[in-house]
RODO-2510 file (C-alpha; in nm, 4 decimals, decimal comma):
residues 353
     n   res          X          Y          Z
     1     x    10,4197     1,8784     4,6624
     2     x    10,3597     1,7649     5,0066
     3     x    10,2904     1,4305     5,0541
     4     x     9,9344     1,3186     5,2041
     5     x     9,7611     1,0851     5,4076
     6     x     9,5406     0,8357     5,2435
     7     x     9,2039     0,8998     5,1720
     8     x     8,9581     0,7654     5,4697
     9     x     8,8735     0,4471     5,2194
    10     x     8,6874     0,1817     5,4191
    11     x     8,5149     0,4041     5,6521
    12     x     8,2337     0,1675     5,8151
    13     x     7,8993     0,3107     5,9256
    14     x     8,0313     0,2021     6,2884
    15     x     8,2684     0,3997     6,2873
    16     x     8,1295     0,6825     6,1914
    17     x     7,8083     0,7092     6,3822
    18     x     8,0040     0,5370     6,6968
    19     x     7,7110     0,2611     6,6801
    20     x     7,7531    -0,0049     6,9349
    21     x     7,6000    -0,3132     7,0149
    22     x     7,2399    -0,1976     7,1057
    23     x     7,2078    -0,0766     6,7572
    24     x     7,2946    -0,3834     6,5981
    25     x     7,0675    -0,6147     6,8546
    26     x     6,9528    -0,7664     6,5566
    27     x     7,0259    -0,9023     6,2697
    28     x     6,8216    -0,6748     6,0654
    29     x     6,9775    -0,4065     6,2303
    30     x     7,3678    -0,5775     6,1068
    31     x     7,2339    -0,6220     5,7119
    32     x     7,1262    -0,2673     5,7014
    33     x     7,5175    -0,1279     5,8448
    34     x     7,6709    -0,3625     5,6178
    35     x     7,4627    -0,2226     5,3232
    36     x     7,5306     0,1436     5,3562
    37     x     7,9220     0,0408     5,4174
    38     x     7,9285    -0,1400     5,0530
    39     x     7,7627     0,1479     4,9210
    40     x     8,0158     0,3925     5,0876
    41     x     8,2697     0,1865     4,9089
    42     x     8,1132     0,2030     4,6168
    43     x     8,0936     0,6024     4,6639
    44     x     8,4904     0,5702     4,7502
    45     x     8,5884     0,3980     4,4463
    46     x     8,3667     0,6347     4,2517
    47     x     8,5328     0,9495     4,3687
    48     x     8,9073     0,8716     4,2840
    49     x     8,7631     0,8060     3,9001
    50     x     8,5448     1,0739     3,9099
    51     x     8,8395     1,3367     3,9630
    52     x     9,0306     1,2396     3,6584
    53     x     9,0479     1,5026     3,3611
    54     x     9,3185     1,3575     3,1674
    55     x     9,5182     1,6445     3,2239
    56     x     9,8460     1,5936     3,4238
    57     x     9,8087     1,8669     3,6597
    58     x     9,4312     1,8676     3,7086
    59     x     9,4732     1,5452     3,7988
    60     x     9,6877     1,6080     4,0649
    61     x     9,5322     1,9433     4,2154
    62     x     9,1738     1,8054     4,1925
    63     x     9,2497     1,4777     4,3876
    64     x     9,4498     1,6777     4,6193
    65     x     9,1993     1,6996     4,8835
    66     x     9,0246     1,3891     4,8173
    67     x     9,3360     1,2098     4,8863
    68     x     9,3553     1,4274     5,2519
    69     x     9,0569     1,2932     5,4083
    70     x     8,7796     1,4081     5,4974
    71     x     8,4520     1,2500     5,6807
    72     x     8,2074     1,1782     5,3866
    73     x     7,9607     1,3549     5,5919
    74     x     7,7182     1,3989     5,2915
    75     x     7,7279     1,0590     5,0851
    76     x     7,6990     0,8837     5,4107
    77     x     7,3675     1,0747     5,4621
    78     x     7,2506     1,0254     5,0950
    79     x     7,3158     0,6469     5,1547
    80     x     7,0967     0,6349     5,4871
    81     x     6,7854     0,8445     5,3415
    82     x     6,8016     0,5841     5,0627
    83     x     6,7678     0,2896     5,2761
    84     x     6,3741     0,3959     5,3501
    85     x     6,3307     0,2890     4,9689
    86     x     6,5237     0,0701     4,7335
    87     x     6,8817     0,1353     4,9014
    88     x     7,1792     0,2074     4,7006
    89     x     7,0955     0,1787     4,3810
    90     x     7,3388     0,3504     4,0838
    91     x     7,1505     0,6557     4,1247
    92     x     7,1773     0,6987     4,4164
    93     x     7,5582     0,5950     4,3997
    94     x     7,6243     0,8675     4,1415
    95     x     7,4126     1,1163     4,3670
    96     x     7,6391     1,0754     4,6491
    97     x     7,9344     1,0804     4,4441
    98     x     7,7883     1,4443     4,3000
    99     x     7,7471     1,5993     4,6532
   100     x     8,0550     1,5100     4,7850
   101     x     8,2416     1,6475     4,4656
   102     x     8,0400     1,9827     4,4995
   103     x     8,1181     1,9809     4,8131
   104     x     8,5373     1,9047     4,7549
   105     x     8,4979     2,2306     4,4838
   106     x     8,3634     2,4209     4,7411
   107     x     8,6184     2,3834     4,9816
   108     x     8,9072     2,5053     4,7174
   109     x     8,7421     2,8185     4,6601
   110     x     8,6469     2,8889     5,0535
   111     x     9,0412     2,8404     5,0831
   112     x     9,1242     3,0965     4,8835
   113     x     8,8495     3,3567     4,9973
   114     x     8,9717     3,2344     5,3382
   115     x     9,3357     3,2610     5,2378
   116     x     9,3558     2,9598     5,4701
   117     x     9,6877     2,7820     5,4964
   118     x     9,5906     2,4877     5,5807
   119     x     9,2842     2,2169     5,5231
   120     x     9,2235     1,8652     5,6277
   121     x     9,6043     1,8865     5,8188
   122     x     9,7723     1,9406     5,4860
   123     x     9,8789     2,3041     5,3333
   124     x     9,5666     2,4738     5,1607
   125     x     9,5307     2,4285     4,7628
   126     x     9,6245     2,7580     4,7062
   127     x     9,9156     2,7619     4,9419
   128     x    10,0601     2,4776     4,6781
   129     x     9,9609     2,6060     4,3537
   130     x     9,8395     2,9555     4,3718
   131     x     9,4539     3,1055     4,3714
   132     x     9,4352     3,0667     4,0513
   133     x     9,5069     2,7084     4,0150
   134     x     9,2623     2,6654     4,3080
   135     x     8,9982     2,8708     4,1763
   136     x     9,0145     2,6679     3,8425
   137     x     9,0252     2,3324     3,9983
   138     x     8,7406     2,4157     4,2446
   139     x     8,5143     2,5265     3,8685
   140     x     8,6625     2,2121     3,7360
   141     x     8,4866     2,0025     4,0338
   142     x     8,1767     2,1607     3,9887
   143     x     8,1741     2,0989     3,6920
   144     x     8,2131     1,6824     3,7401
   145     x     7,9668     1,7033     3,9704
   146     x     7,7336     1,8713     3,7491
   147     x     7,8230     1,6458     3,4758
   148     x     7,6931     1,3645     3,7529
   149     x     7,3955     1,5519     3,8170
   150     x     7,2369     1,6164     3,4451
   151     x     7,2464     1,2310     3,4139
   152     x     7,0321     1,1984     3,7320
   153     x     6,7493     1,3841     3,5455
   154     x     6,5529     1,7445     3,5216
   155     x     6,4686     1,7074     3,9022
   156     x     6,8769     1,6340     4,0234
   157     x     6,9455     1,9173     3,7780
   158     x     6,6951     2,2030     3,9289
   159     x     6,7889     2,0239     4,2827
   160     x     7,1859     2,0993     4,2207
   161     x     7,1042     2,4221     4,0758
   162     x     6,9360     2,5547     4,3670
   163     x     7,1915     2,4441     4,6193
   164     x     7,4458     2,5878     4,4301
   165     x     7,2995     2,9346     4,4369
   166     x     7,2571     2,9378     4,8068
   167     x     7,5741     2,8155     4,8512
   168     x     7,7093     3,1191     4,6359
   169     x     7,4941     3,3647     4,8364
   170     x     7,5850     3,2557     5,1586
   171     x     7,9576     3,2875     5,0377
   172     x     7,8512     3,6294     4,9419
   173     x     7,6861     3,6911     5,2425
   174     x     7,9365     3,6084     5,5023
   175     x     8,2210     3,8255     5,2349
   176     x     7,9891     4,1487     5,2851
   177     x     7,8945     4,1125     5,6552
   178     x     7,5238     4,1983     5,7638
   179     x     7,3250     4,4960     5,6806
   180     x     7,2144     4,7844     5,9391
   181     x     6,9068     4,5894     5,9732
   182     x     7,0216     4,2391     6,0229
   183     x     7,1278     4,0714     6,3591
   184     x     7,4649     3,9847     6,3468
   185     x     7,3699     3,6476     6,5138
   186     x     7,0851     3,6180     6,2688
   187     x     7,2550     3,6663     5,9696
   188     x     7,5614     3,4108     6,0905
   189     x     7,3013     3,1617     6,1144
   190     x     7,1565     3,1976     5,7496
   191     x     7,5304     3,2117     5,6253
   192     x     7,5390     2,8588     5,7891
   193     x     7,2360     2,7578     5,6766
   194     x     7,3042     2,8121     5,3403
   195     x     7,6978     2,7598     5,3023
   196     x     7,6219     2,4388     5,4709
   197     x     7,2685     2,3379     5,5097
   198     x     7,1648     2,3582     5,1655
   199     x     7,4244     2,0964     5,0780
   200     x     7,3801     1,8368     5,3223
   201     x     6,9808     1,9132     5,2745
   202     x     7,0390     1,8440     4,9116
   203     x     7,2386     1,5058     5,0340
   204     x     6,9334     1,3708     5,2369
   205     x     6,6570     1,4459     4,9586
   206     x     6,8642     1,2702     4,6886
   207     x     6,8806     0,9370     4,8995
   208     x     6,5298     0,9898     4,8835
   209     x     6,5087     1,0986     4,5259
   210     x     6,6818     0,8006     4,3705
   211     x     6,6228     0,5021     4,6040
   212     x     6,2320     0,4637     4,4692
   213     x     6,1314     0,5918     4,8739
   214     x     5,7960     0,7419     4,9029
   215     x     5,8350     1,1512     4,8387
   216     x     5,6261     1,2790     5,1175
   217     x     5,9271     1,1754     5,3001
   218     x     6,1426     1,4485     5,1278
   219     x     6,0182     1,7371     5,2932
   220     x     6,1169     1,5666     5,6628
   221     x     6,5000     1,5165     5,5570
   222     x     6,5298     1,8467     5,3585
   223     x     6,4875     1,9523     5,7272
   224     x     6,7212     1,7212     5,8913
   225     x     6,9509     1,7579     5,6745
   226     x     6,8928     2,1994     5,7064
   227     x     6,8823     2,1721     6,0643
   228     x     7,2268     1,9217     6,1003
   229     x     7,4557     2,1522     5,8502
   230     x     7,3820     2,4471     6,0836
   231     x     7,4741     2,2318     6,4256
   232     x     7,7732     2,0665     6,2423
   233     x     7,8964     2,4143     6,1793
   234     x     7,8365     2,5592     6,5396
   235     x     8,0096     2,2496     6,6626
   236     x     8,3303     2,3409     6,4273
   237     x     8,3182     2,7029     6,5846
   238     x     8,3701     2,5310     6,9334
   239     x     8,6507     2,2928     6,7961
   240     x     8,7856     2,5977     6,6577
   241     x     8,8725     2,7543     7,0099
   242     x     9,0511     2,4045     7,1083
   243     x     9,2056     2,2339     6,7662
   244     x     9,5036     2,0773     6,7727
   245     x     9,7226     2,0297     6,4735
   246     x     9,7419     1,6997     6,5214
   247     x     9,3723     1,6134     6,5148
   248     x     9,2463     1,9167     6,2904
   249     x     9,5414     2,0260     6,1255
   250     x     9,4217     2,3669     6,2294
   251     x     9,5666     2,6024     6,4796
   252     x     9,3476     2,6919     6,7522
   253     x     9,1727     3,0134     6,6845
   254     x     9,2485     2,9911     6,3363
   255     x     8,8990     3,1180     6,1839
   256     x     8,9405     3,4108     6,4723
   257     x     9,3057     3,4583     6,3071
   258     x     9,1622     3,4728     5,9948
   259     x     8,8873     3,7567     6,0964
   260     x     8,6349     3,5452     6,0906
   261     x     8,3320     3,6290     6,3865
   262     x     8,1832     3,2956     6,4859
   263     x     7,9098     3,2310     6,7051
   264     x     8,1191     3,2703     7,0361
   265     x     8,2331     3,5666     6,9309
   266     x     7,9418     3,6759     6,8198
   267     x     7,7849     3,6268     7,1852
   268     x     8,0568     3,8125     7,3313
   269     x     7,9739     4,0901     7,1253
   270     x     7,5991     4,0933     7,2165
   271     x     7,7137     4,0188     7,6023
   272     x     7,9939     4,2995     7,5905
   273     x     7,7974     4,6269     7,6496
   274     x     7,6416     4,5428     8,0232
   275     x     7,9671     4,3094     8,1114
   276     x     8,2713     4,4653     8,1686
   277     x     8,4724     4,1408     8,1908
   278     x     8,2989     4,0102     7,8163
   279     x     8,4045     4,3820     7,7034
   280     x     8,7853     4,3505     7,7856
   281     x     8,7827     4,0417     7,6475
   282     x     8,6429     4,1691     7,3623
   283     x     8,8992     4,4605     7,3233
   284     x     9,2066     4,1955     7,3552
   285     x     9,0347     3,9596     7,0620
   286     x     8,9682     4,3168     6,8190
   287     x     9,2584     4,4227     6,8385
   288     x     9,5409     4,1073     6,8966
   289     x     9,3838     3,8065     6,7544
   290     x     9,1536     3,9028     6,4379
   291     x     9,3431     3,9004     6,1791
   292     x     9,6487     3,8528     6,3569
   293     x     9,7542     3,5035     6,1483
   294     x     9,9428     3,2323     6,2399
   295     x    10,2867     3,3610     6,3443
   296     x    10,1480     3,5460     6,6716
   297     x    10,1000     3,3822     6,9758
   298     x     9,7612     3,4476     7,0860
   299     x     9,7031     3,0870     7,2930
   300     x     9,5903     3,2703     7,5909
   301     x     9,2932     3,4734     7,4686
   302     x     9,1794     3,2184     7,2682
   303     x     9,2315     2,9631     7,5554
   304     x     8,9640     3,3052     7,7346
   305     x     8,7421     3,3238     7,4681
   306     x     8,7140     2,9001     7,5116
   307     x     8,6713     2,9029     7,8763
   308     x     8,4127     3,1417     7,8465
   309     x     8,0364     3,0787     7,8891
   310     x     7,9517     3,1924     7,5583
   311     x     8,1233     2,8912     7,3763
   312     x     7,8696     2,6636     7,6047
   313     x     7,6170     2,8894     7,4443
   314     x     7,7110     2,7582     7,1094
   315     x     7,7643     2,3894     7,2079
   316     x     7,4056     2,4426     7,3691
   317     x     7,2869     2,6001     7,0501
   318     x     7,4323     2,3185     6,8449
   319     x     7,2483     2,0629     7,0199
   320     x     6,9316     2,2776     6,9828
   321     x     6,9299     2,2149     6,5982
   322     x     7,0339     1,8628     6,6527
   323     x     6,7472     1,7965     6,8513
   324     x     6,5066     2,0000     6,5738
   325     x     6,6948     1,7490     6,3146
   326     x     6,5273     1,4929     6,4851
   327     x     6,2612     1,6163     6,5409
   328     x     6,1708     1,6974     6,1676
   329     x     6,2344     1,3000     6,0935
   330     x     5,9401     1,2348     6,3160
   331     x     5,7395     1,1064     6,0130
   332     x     5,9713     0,9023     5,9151
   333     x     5,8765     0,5133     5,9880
   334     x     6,0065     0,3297     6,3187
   335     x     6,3376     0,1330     6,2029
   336     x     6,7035     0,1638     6,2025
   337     x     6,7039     0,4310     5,9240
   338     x     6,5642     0,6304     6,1599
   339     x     6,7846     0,5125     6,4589
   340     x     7,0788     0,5541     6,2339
   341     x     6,9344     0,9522     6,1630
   342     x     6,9538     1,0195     6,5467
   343     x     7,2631     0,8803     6,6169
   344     x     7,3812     1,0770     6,2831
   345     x     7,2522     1,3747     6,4400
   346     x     7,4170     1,3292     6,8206
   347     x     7,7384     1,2188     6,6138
   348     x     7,7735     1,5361     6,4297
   349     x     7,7195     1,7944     6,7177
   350     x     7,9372     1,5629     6,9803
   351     x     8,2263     1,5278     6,7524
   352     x     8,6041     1,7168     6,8375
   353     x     8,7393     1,7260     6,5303
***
């Protein structure tokens, strides 16, 4: 087996959400960073127990990408929403700890649907053990996290339940492709919306959920947290076009190597018909890049495809739901849970990598 990096333990809300010394001005500002940092400890710790199954090799496979990495996206969301009521508390703890596990499952069996080689710079599950071993660890994360989830309560239970299903149908969705009456951009963006905005949604309401916060407040991050999945995903569809294997682990192109259509793609595709330079482009990508896989060198029309104005389009269109993310939170109260939601929000959609 490969070996790995260490798991991003220690990760500081700083560092994450690139606060600087404006945020912290005060000293109410500094308690509240330090509090959501001891609870993503607390989350950290949690996960490396949490992946155990007393079985020598499910042991291994299932910590296997919790030990590459990864940015802890979700619980770090859970841990903010749950700072407008009693903070971390155990619940909300074990919340976090349940959405970032679903979310670890899910990325085992996107891998092998995928057949992807590689994830978080280290070779793919599957590309180590097999589907099948990936396909069984990935059910035996799910079920952890549901485990997690049915001590939360009835409401965590029907919460889970729901996100799971839309994350199944937007897998499903983006297998089978759109139907004659769907816009191809239209139906990428539910795909997003539900392989990844119904999860970190689910993230934000828990904080809310299991923190004691007032619940009119749960509609306002369901939306953030909708709104930010679908950015965070546009964003990787840029970084897609320009990852380097040292900072992604990814070769660039990869998801167009794969046959995947992202949003750029997509654009060039609507653009093609009345521009004869997005149409040859077009042609090259169709027939040398989709599908083509990581042996052939297809740098250049990639390197097109990224210098092209329709991957601005999709950095544009990222922002867009950023600045909707924030928008939704308007309800919240004035205060650095709110300032911290913002600066979540620019974070996500002006990240490379």
């Amino acid at each position: 087996m490969p070996s790995l990096p260490l798991a991003r333990r220690g990760t500081t809300l700083t560092s994450q959400l690139g606060l600087g010394e404006r945020f912290f001005a005060s000293g109410k500002d500094r308690r509240f960073a330090a509090r959501i940092d001891e609870g993503l400890d607390q989350v950290e710790a949690g996960l490396a127990e949490q992946v155990k199954f007393a079985d020598q090799l499910a042991d291994v496979t299932a910590a296997y990408l919790l030990n590459a990495g990864g940015k802890r996206v979700r619980p770090m969301l859970t841990l903010l929403t749950a700072q407008l009521g009693e903070g971390a508390t155990p619940e909300v703890i074990t919340a976090a700890q349940a959405v970032e596990i679903t979310h670890l499952a899910s990325l085992y069996h996107d891998d092998v649907m995928d057949e992807a080689l590689t994830r978080r710079g280290v070779p793919s599950a599957q590309h180590v053990w097999g589907n099948s071993v990936a396909v069984l660890t990935g059910d035996l994360l799910f079920a952890r996290a549901s485990q997690l989830v049915a001590s939360l309560g009835e409401g965590a239970i029907r919460l889970q339940a729901d996100t799971f299903e839309r994350l199944c149908l937007g897998q499903l969705h983006e297998t089978i492709g759109p139907n004659e009456s769907d816009g191809p951009i239209e139906h990428y963006i539910g795909v997003l919306a539900d392989k990844t905005g119904s999860l970190i949604a689910a993230a934000a309401q828990m904080g809310v959920m299991f923190s004691g916060a007032p619940q009119e407040y749960n509609a306002s991050v369901m939306e953030f947290g909708e709104k930010i999945g679908v950015g965070f995903q546009l964003v990787d569809d840029v970084i897609d076009l320009s990852a380097s294997d040292a900072e992604t682990g990814k070769t660039p192109g990869t998801d167009l190597r794969a046959g995947v259509a992202t949003l750029p793609l997509l654009k060039l595709r609507e653009l093609a018909p009345n521009d004869v330079d997005a149409a040859a482009l077009l042609e090259r990508i169709e027939t040398e890049v989709l599908g083509a896989g990581d042996e052939v060198d297809v740098s250049e029309i990639v390197g097109q495809l990224r210098d092209h104005p329709v991957t601005q389009q999709t950095l544009d269109e990222a922002h867009r739901w950023a600045r909707e993310a924030v928008e939704a939170i308007a309800p919240l109260p004035e205060g650095p849970v709110k300032r911290a939601l913002t600066r979540f929000a620019n974070s996500i959609v002006e990240r490379s990598s």
